[in-house]
C-alpha positions in Angstrom: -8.1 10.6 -29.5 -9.7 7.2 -29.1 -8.5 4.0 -29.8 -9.8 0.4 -30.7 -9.0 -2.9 -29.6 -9.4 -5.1 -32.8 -8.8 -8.5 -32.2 -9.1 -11.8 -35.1 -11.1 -14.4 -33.6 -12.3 -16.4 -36.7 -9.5 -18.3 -38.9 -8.2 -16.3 -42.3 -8.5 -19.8 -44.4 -10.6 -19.8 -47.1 -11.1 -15.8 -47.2 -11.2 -13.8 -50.1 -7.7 -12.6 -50.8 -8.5 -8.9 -49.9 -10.0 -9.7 -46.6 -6.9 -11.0 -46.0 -5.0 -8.2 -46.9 -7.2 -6.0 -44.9 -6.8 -8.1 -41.8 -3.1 -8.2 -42.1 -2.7 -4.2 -42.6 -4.2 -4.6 -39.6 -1.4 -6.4 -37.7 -3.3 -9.5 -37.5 -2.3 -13.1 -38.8 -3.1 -15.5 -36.4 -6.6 -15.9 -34.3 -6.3 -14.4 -31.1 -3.6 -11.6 -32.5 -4.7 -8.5 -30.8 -4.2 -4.5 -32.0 -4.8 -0.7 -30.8 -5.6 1.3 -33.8 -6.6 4.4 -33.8 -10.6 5.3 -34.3 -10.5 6.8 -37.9 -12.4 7.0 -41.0 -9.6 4.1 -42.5 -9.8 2.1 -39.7 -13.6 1.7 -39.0 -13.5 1.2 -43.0 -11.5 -2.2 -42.7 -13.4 -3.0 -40.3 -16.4 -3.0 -41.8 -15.0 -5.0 -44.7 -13.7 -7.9 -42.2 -15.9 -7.4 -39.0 -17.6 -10.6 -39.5 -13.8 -12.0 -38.3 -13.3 -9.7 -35.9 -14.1 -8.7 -32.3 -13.6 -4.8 -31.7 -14.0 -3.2 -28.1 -13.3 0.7 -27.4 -10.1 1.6 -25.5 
């Protein structure tokens, strides 16, 4: 199964509350925090809701 490399590079101050959330189910809190998820319905879901503060490569 594929994976993604998700990683935040644009600050979480001043988002919208469930961005937040979403970025934080994620594993990521701080910019520059880096995750392998797994390439899923859920997963490309979130990041549709947050990609404009994210940077997501295939693994």
């Amino acid at each position: 199964m594929a994976n993604l490399k998700i990683k935040l590079v644009k600050s979480l101050n001043g988002r919208l509350d469930k961005h937040i959330s979403t970025a934080h189910s994620l594993g990521l809190r701080k910019i520059g925090n880096e995750t392998v998820q797994p390439d899923n319905e859920q997963t490309r879901g979130k990041i549709a809701q947050i990609g404009y503060l994210l940077s997501v490569t295939e693994e």
